[in-house]
Structures are given as C-alpha cells and as structure tokens.
C-alpha positions as CSV (number, residue, x, y, z in Angstrom):
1,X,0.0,0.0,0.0
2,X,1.4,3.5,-0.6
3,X,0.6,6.1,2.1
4,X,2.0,9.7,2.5
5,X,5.3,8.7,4.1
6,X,6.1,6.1,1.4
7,X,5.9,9.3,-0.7
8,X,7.5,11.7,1.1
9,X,10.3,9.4,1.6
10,X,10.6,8.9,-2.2
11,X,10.5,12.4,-2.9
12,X,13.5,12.8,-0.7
13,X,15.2,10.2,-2.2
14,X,14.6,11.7,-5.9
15,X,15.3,15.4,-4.5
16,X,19.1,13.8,-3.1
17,X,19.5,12.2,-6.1
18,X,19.2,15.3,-8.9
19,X,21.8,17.2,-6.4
20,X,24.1,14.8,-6.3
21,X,23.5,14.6,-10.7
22,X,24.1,18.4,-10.6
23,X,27.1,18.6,-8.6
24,X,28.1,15.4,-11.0
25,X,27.8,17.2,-14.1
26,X,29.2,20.4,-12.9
27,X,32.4,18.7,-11.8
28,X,35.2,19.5,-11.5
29,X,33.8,22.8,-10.7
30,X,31.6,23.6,-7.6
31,X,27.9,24.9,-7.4
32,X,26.7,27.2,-5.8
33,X,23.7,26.6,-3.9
34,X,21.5,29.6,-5.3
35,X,22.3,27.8,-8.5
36,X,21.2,24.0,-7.5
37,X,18.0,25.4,-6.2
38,X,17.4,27.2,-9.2
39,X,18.5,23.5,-11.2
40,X,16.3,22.0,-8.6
41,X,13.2,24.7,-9.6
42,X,13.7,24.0,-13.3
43,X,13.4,19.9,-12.8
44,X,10.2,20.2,-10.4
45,X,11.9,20.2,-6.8
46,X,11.6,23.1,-5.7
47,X,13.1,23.4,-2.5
48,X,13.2,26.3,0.3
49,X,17.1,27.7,1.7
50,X,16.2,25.4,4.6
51,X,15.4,22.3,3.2
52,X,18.3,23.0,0.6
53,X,20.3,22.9,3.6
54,X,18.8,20.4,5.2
55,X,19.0,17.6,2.2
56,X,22.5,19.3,1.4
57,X,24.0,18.5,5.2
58,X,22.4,14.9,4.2
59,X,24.8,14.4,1.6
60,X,27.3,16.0,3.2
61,X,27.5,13.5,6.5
62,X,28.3,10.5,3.8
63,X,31.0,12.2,2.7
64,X,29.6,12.9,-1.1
65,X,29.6,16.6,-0.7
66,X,31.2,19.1,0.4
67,X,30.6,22.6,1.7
68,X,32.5,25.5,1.3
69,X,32.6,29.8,0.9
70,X,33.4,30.8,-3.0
71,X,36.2,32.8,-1.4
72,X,37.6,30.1,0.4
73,X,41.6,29.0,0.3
74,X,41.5,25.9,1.7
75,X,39.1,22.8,2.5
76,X,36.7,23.3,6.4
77,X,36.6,20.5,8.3
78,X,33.2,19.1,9.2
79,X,32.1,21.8,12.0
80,X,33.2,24.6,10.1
81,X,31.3,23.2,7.1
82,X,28.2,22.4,9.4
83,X,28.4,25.9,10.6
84,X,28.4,27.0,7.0
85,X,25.0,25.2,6.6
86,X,23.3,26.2,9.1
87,X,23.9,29.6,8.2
88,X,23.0,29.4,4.6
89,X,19.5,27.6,6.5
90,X,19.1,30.5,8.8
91,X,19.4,33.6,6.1
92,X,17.4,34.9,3.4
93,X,19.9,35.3,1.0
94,X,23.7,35.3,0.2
95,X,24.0,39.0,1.5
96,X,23.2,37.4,5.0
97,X,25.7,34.8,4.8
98,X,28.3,36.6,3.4
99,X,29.7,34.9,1.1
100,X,28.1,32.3,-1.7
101,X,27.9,28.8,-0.5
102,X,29.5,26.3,-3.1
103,X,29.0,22.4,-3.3
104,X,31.2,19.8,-5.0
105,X,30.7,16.4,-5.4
106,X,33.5,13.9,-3.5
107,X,35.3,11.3,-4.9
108,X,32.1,8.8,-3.2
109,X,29.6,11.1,-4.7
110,X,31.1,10.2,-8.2
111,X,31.3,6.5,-7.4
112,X,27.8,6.6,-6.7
113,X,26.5,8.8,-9.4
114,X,28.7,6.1,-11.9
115,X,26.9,3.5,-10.4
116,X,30.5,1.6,-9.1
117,X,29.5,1.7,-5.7
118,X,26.6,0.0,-3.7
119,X,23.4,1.9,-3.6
120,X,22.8,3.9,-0.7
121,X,19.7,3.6,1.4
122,X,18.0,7.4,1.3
123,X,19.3,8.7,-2.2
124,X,17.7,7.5,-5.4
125,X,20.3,8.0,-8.3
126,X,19.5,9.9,-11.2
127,X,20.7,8.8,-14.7
C-alpha cells in the first residue's frame, strides 16, 4: 500500500538524487547553492534555503559533498562546514551569509553517481 510517508520518503530520495547529478555534471567545478536550487526549480523540486540545507548537510555526513565559501583558500573541516550550513539555513539570501555557499561532489559522490559503488539507502540516483 502507498501512504504519504512512502511518498514523502521517495520524494526525498529523488530530490538527493538530482543534487548529487548536478554537482556530478558540474564537476570539477563547484555549485553554488543559489544555482542547485534554481536546477532543482527548473526539474520540479523546488526546495526552500532550509530544506536545501537540510537535504545538502544529508549528503554532506556520507562524505559525497562538500561545503565550502566561493572565497575560500582551503578545504573546512566538518564543523566549520556544518556551521556553514546552518547559516545558509538561517538567512534569506547570500547578503546574510556573506559569502556564496559552493557544493562539489566527493570522490564517493562520483562512485555513486557512476553507479561503481553500492546503492545507498536514502538517495535514489539519477541517470
């Protein structure tokens, strides 16, 4: 039987899967998020800054992501990235943050997106 959290659950999945197929197809350069959530928009998931971030820190604590400022020199570790999230989560736009908020896809991400690694529960891939 399908019931509203079978759905909502797949809709998540699909949602983690066309980010992770953006920052794919994008590589090696990064994304910025204002730009996945317009991508997002343009392929039907439209997404708030907060749920964004929320599906983005997702990705981001299996390693396939990762977070950083456009300006930055040098690769955050995981608080400073989490930080970076939560900020983008909390503010209305980039002026509030301060800087633009890039994603790139890992070296996982791209195993998974190629299809060389096991599936992972939660993320549907996109092809």
């Amino acid at each position: 039987m399908w019931n509203p959290k079978d759905q909502q659950r797949e809709r998540n999945e699909r949602l983690r899967g066309w980010i992770v197929y953006f920052l794919y197809k994008a590589r090696p350069k990064p994304l910025e998020l204002v730009t996945l959530m317009r991508l997002l928009d343009s392929r039907n998931h439209p997404c708030s800054r907060r749920r964004l971030a929320e599906e983005i820190d997702y990705l981001r604590s299996l390693r396939l992501i990762r977070i950083f400022p456009s300006m930055a020199e040098e690769e955050l570790d995981e608080v400073k990235q989490t930080k970076w999230v939560q900020r983008f989560a909390d503010s209305n736009s980039d002026e509030d943050v301060g800087d633009s908020l890039c994603a790139r896809i890992t070296r996982a991400g791209i195993n998974f997106q190629d299809g060389t690694t096991h599936s992972i529960t939660g993320i549907m891939r996109v092809e």
